[in-house]
PDB file of N, H, CA, C and O in Angstrom:
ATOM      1  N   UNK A   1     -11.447 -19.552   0.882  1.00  0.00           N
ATOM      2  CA  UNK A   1     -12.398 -18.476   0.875  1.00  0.00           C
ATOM      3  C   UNK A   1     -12.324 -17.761   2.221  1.00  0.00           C
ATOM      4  O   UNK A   1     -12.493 -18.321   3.304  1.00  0.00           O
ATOM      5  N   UNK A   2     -12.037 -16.387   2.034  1.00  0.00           N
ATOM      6  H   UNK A   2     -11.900 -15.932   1.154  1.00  0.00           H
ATOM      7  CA  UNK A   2     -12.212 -15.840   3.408  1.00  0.00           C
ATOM      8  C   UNK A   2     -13.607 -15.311   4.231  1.00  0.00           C
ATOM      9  O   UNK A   2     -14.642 -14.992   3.645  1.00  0.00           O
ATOM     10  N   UNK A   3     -13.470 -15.289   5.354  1.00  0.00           N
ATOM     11  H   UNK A   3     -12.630 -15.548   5.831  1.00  0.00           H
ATOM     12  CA  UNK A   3     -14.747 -15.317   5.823  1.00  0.00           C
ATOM     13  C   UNK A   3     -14.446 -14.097   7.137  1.00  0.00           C
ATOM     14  O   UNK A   3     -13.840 -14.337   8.182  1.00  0.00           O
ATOM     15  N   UNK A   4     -14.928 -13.045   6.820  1.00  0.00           N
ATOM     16  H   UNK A   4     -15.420 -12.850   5.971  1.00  0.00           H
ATOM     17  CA  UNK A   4     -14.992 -11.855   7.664  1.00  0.00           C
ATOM     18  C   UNK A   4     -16.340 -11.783   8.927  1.00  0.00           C
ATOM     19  O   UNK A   4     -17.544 -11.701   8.686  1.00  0.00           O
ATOM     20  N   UNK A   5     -15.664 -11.846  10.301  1.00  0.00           N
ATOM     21  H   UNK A   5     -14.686 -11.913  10.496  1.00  0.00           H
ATOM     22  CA  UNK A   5     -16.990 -11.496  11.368  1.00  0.00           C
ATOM     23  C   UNK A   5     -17.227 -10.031  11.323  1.00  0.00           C
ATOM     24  O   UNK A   5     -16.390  -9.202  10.966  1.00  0.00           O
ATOM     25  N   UNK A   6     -18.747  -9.716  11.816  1.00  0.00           N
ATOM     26  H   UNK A   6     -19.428 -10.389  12.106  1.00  0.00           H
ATOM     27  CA  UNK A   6     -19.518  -8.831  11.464  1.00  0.00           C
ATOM     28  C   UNK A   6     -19.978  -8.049  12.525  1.00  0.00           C
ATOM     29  O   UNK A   6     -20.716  -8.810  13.151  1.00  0.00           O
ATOM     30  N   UNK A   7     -19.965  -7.033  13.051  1.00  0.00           N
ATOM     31  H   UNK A   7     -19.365  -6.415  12.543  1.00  0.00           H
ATOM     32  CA  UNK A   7     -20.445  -6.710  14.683  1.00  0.00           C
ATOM     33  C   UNK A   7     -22.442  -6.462  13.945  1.00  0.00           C
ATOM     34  O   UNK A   7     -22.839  -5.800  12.986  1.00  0.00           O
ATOM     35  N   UNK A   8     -23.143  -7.265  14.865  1.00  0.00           N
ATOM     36  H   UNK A   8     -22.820  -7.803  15.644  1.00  0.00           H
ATOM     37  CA  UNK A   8     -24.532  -7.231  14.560  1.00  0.00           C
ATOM     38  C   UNK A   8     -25.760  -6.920  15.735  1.00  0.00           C
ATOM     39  O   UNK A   8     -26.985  -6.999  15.643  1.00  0.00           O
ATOM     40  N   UNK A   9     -24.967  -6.576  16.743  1.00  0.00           N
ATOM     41  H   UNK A   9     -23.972  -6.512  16.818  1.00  0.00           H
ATOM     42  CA  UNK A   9     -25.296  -6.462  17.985  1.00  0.00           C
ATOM     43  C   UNK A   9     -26.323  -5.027  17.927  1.00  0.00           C
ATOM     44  O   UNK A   9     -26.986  -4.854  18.950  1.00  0.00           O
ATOM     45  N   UNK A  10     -26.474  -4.152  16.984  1.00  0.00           N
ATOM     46  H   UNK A  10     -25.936  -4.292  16.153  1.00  0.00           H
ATOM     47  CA  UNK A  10     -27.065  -2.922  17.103  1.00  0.00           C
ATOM     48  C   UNK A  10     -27.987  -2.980  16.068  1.00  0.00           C
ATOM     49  O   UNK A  10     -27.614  -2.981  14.895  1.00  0.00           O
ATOM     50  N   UNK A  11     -29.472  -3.042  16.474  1.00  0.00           N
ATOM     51  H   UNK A  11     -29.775  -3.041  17.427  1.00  0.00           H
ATOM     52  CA  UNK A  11     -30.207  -3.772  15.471  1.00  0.00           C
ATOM     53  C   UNK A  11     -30.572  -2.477  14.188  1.00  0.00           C
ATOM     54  O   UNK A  11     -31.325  -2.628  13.226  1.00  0.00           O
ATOM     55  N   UNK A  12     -29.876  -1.378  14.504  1.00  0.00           N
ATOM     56  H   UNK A  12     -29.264  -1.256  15.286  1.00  0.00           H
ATOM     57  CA  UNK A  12     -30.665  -0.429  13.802  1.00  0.00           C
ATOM     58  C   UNK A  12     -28.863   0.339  13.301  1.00  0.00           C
ATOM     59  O   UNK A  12     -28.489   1.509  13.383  1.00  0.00           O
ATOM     60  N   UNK A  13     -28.433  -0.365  13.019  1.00  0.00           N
ATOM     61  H   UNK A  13     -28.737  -1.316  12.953  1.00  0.00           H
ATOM     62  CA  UNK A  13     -26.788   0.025  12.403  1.00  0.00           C
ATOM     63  C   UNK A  13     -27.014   0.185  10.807  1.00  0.00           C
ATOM     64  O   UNK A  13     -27.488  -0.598   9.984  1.00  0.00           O
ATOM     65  N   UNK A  14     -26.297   1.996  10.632  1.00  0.00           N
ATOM     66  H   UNK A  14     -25.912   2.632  11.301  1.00  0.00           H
ATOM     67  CA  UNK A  14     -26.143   1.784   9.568  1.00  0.00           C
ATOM     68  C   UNK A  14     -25.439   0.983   8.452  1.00  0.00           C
ATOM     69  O   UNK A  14     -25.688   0.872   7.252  1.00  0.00           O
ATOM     70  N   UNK A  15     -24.745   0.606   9.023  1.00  0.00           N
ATOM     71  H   UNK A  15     -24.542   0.697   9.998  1.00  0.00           H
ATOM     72  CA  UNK A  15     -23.488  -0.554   8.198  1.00  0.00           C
ATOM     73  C   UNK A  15     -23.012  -1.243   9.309  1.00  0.00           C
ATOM     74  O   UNK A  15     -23.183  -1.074  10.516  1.00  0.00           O
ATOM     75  N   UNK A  16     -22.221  -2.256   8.496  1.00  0.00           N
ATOM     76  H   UNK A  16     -22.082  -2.393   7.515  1.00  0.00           H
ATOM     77  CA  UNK A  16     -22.264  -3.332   9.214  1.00  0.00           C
ATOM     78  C   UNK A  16     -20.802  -2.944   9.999  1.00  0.00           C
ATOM     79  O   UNK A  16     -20.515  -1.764   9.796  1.00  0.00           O
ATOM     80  N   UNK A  17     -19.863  -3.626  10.805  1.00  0.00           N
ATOM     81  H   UNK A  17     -20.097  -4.584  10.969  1.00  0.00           H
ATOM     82  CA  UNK A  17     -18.809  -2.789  11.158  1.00  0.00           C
ATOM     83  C   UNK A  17     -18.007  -4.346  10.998  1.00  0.00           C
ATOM     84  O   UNK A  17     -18.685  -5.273  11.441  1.00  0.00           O
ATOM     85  N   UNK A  18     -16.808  -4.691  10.486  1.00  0.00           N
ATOM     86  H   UNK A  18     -16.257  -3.938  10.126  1.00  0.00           H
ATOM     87  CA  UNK A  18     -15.977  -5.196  10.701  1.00  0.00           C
ATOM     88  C   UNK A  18     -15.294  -5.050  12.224  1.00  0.00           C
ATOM     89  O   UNK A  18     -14.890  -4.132  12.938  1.00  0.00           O
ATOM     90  N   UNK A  19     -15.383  -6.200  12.279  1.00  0.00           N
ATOM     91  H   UNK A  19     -15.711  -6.947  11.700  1.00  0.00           H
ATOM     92  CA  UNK A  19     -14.632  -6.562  13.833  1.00  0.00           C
ATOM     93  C   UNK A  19     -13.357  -7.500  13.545  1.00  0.00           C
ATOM     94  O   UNK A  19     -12.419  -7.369  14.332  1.00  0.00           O
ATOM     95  N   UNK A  20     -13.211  -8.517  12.406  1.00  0.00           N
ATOM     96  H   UNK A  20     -13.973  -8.623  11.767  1.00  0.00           H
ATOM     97  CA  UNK A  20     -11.797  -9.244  12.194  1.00  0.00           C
ATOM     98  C   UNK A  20     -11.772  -8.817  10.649  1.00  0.00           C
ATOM     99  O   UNK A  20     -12.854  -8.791  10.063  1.00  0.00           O
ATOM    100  N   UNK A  21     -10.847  -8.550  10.098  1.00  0.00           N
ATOM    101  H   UNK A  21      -9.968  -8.571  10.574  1.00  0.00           H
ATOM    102  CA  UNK A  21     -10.173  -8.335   8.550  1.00  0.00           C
ATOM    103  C   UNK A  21     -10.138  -9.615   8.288  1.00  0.00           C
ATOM    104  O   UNK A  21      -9.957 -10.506   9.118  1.00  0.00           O
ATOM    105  N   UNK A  22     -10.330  -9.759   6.987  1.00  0.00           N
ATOM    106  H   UNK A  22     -10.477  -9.036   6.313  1.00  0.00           H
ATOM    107  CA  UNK A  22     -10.097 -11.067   6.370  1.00  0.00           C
ATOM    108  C   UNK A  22      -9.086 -11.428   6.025  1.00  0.00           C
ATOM    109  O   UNK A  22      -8.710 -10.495   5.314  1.00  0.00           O
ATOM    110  N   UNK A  23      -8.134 -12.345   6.015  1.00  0.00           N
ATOM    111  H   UNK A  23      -8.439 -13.102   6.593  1.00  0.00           H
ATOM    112  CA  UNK A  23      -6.435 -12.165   5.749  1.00  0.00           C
ATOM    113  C   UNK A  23      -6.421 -11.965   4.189  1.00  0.00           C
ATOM    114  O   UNK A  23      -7.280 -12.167   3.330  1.00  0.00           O
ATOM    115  N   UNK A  24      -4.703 -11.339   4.122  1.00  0.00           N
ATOM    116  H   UNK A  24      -4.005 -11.175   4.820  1.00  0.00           H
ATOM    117  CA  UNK A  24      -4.791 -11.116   2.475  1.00  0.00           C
ATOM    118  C   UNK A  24      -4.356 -12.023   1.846  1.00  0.00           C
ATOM    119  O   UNK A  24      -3.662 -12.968   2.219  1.00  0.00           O
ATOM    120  N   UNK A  25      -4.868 -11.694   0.568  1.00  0.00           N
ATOM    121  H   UNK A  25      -5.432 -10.926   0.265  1.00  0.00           H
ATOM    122  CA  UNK A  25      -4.845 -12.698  -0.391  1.00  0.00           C
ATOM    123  C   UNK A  25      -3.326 -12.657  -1.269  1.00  0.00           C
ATOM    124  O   UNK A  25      -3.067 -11.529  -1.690  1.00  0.00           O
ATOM    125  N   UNK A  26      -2.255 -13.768  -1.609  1.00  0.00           N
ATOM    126  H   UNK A  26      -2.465 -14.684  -1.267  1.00  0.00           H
ATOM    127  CA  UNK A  26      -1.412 -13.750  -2.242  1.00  0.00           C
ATOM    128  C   UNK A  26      -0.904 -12.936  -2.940  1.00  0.00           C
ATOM    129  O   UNK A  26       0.231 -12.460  -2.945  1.00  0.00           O
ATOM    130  N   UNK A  27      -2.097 -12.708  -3.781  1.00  0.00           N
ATOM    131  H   UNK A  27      -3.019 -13.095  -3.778  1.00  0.00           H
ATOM    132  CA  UNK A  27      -1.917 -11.336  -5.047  1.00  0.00           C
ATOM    133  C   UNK A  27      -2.082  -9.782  -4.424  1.00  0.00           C
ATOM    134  O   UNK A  27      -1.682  -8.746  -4.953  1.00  0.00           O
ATOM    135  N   UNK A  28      -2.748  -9.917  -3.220  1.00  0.00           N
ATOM    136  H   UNK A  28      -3.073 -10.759  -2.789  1.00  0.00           H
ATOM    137  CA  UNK A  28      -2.659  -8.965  -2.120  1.00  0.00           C
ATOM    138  C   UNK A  28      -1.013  -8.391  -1.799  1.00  0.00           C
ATOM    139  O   UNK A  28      -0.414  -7.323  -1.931  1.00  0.00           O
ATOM    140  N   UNK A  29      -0.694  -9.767  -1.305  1.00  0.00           N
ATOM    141  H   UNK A  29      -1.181 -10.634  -1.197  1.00  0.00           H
ATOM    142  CA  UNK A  29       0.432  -9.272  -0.667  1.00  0.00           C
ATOM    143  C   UNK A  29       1.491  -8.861  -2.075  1.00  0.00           C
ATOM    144  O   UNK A  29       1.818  -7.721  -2.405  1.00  0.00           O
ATOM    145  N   UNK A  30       1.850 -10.032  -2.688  1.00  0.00           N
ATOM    146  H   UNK A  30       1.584 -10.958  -2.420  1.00  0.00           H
ATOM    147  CA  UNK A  30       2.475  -9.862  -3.991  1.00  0.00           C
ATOM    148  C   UNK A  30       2.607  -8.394  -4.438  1.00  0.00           C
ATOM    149  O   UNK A  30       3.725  -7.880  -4.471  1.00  0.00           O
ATOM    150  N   UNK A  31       1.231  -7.529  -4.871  1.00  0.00           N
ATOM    151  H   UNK A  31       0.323  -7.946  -4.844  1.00  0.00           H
ATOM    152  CA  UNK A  31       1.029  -6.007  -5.275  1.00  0.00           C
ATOM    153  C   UNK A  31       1.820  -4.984  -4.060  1.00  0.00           C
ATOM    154  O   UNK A  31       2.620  -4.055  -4.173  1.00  0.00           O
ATOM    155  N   UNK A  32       1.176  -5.645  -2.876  1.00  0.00           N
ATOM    156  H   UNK A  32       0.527  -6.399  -2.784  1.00  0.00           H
ATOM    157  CA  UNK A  32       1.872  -4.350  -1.838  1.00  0.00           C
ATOM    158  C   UNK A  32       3.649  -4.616  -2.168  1.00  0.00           C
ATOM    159  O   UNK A  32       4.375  -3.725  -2.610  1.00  0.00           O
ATOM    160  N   UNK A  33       4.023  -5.738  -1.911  1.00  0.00           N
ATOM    161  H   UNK A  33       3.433  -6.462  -1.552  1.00  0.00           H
ATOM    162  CA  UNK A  33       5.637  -5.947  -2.049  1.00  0.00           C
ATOM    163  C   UNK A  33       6.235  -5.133  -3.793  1.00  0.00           C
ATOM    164  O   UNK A  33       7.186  -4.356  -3.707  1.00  0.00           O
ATOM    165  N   UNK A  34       5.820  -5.304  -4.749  1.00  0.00           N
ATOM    166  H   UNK A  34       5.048  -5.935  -4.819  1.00  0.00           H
ATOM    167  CA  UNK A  34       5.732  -4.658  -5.694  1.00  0.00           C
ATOM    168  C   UNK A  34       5.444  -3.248  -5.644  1.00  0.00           C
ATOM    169  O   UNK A  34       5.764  -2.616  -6.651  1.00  0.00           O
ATOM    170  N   UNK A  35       5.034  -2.760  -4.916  1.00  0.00           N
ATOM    171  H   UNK A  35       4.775  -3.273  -4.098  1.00  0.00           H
ATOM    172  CA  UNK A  35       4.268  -0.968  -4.673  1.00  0.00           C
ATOM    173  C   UNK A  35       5.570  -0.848  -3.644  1.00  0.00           C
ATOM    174  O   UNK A  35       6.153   0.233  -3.717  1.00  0.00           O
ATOM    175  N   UNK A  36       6.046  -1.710  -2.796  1.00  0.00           N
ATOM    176  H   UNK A  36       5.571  -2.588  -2.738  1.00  0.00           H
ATOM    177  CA  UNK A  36       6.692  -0.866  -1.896  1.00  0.00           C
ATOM    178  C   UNK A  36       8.268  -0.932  -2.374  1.00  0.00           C
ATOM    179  O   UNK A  36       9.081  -0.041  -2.129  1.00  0.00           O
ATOM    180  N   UNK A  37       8.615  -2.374  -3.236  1.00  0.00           N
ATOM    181  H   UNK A  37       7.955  -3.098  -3.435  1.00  0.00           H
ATOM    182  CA  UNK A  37       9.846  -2.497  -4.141  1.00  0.00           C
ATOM    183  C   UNK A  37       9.918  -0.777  -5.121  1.00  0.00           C
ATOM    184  O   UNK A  37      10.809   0.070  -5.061  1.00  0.00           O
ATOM    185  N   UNK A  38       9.028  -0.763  -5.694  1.00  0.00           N
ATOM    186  H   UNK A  38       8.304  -1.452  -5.742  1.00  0.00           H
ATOM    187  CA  UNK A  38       8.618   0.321  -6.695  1.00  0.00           C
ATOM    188  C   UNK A  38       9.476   1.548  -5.864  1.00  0.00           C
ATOM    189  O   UNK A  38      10.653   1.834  -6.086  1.00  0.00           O
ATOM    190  N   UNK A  39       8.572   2.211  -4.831  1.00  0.00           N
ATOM    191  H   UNK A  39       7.617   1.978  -4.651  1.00  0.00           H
ATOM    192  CA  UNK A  39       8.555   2.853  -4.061  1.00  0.00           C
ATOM    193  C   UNK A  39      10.482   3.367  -3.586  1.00  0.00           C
ATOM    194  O   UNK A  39      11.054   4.457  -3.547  1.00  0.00           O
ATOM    195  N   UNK A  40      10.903   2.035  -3.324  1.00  0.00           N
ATOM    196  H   UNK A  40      10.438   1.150  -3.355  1.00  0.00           H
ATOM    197  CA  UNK A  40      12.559   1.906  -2.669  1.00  0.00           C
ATOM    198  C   UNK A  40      13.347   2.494  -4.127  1.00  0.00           C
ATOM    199  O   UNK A  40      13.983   3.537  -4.281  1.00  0.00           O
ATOM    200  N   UNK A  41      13.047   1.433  -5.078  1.00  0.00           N
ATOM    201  H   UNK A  41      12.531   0.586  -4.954  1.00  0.00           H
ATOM    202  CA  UNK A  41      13.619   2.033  -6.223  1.00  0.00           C
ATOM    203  C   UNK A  41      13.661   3.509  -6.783  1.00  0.00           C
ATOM    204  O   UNK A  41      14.615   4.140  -7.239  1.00  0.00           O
ATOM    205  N   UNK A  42      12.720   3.766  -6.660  1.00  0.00           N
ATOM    206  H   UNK A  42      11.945   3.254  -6.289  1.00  0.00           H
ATOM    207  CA  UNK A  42      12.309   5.703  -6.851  1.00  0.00           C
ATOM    208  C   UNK A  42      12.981   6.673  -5.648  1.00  0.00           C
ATOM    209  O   UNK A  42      13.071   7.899  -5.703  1.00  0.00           O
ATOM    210  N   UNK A  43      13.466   5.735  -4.460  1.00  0.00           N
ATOM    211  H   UNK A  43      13.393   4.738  -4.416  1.00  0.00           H
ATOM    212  CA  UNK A  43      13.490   6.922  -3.707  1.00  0.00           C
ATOM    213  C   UNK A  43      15.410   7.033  -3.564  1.00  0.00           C
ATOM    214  O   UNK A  43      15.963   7.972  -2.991  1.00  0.00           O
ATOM    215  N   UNK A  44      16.395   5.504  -4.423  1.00  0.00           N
ATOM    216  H   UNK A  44      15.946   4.741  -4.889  1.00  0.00           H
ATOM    217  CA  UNK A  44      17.153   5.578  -4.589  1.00  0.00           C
ATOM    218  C   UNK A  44      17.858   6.412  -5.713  1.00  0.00           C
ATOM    219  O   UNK A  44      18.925   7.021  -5.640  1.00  0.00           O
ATOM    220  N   UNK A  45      16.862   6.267  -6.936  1.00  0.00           N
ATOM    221  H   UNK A  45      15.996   5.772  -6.995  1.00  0.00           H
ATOM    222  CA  UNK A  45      17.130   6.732  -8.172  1.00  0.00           C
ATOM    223  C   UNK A  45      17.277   8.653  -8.499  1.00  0.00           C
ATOM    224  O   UNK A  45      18.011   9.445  -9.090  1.00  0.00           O
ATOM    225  N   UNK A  46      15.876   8.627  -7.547  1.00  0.00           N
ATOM    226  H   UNK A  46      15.280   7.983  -7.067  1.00  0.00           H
ATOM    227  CA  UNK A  46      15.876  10.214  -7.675  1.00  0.00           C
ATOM    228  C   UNK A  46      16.875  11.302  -7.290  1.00  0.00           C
ATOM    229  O   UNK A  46      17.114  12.388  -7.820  1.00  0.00           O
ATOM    230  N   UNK A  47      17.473  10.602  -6.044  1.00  0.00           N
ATOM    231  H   UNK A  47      17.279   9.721  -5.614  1.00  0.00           H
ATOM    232  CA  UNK A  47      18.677  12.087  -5.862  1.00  0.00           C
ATOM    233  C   UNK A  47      19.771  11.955  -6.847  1.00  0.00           C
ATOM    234  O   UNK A  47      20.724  12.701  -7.071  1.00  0.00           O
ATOM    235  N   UNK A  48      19.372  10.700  -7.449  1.00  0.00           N
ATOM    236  H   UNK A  48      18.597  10.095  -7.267  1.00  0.00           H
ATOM    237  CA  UNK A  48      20.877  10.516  -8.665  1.00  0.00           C
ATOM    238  C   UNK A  48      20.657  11.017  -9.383  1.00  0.00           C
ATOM    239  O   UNK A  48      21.619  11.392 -10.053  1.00  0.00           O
ATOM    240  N   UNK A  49      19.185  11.469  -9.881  1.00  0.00           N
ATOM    241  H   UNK A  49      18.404  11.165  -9.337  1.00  0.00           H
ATOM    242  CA  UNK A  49      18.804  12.261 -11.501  1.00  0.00           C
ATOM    243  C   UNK A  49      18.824  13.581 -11.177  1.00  0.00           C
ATOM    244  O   UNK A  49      19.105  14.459 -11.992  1.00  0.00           O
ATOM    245  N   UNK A  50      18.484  13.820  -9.803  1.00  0.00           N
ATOM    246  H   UNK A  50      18.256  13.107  -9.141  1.00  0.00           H
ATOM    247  CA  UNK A  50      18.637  15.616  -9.030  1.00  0.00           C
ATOM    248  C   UNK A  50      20.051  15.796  -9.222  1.00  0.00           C
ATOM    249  O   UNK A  50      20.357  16.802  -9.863  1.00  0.00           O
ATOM    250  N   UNK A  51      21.138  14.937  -8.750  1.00  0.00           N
ATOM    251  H   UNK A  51      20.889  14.120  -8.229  1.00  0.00           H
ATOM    252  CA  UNK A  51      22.328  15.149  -8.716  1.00  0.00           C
ATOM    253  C   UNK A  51      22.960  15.309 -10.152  1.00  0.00           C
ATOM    254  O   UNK A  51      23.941  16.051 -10.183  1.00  0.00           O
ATOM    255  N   UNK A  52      22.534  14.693 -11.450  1.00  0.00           N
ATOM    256  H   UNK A  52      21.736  14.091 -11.425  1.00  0.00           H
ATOM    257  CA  UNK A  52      23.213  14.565 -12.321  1.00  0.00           C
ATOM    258  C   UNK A  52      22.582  15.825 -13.398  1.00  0.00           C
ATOM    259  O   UNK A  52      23.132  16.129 -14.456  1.00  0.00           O
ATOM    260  N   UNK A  53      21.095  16.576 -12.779  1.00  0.00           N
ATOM    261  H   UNK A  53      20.648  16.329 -11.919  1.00  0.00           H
ATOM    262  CA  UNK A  53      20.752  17.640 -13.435  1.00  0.00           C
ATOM    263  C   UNK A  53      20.976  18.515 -12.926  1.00  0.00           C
ATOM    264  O   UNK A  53      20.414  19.534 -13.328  1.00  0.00           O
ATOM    265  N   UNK A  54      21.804  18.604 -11.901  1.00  0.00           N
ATOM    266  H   UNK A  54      22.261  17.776 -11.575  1.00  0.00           H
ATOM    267  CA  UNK A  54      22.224  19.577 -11.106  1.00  0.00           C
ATOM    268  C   UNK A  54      23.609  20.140 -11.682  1.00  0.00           C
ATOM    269  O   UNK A  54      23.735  21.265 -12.165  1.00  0.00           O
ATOM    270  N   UNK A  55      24.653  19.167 -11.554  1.00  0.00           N
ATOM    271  H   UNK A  55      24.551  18.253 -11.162  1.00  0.00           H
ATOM    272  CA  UNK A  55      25.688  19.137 -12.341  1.00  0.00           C
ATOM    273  C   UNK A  55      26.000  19.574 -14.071  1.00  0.00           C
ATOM    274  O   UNK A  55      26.989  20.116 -14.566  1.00  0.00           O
ATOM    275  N   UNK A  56      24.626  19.052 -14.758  1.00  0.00           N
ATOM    276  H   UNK A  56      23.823  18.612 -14.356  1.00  0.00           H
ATOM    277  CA  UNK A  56      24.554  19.857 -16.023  1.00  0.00           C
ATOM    278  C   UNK A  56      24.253  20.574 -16.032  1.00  0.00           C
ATOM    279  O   UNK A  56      24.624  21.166 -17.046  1.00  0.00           O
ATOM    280  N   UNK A  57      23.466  21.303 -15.260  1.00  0.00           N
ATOM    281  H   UNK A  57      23.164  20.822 -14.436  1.00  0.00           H
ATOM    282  CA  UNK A  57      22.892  23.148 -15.286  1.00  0.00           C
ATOM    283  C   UNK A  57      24.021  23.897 -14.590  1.00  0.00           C
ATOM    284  O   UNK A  57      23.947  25.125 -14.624  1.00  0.00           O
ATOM    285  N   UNK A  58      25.198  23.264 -13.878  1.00  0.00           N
ATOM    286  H   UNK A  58      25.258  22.266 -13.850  1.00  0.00           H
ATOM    287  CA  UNK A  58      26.609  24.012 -13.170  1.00  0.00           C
ATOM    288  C   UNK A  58      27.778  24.372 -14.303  1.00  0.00           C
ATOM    289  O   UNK A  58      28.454  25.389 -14.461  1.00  0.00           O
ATOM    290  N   UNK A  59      27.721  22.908 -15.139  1.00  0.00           N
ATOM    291  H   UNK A  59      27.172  22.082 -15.011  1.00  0.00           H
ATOM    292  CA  UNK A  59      28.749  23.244 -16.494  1.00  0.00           C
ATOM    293  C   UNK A  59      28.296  23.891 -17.920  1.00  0.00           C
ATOM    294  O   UNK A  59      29.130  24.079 -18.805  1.00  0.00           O
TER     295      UNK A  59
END
């Protein structure tokens, strides 16, 4: 269970302020590696589909 500290020092704070992040959680990290895999894949794929609709609108 993670457990986040709290800055409480200002008795009249509208919100509370994070002072340490709570570490992430497995499925945390898992999603970002997946979003950023995603991400690599799209940015390889796309000049190949620019390139290959490029080439059919030339012939």
């Amino acid at each position: 269970m993670a457990v986040r500290v709290f800055d409480l020092t200002e008795p009249q704070a509208h919100g509370l302020t994070v002072v340490e992040a709570a570490p992430r959680r497995r499925q945390d990290v898992r999603r970002l590696k997946r979003r950023w895999a995603i991400y690599g894949l799209l940015s390889l794929v796309a000049p190949f589909l620019v390139a290959v609709a490029a080439i059919g609108v030339v012939r």
